[in-house]
C-alpha positions as CSV (number, residue, x, y, z in Angstrom):
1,X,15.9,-4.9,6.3
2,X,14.2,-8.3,6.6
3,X,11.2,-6.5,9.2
4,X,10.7,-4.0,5.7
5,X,10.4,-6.3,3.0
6,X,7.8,-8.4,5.0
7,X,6.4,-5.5,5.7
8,X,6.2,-4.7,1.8
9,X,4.8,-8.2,1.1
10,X,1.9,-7.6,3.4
11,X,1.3,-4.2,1.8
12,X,1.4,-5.7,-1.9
13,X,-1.3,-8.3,-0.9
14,X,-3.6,-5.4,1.0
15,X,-3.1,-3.2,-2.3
16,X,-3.2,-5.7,-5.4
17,X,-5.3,-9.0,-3.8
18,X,-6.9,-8.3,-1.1
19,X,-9.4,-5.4,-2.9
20,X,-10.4,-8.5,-5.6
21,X,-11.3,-10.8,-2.6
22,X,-14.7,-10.5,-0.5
23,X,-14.8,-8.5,2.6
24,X,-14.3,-11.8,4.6
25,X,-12.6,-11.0,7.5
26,X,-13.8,-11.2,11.0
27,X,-12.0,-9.5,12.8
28,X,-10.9,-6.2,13.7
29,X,-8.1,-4.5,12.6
30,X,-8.0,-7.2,9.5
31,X,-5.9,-9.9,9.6
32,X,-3.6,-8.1,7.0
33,X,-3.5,-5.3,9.0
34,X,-2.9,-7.1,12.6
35,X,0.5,-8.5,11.0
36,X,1.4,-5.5,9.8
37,X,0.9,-4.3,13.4
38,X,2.6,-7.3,15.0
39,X,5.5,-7.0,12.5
40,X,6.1,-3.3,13.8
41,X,5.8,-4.7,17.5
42,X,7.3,-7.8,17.7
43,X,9.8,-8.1,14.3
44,X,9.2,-10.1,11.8
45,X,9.7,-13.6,13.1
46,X,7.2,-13.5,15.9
47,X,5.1,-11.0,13.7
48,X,4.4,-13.4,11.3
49,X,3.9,-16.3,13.6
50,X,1.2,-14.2,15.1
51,X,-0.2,-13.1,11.7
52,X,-0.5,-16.8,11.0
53,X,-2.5,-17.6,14.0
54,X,-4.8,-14.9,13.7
55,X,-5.5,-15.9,10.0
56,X,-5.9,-19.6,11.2
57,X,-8.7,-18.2,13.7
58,X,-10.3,-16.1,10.5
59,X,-13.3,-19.1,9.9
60,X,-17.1,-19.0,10.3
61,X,-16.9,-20.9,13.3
62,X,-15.3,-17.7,15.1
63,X,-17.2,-14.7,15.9
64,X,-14.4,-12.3,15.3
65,X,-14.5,-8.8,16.7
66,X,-11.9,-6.8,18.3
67,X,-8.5,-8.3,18.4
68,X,-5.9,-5.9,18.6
69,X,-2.1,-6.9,18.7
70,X,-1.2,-7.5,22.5
């Protein structure tokens, strides 16, 4: 119950902020979409841990690329 509702959070920000923001993110799959992925893999304790990190990566100083959920 707790995996969907974060789940739902992360889908309410890709639908209704996300598209007013600038294409800013470096990596790929987005960093919305990689805790999304790491919610479904890991739950949603370690999912969002990892969903922090990644966004906390997310800076100019990074080159970005592919960075799929391991």
């Amino acid at each position: 119950m707790l995996k969907k509702i974060g789940k739902l959070m992360v889908i309410f920000y890709q639908r209704t902020i996300s598209p007013y923001l600038s294409s800013s993110c470096r990596f790929y799959p987005t960093c919305s979409q990689y805790t999304l992925e790491a919610i479904d893999k890991y739950g949603l304790g370690k999912g969002i841990f990892l969903g922090i990190k990644r966004i906390s990566r997310c800076h100019p100083f990074n080159s970005g690329g592919y960075d799929p959920v391991k």
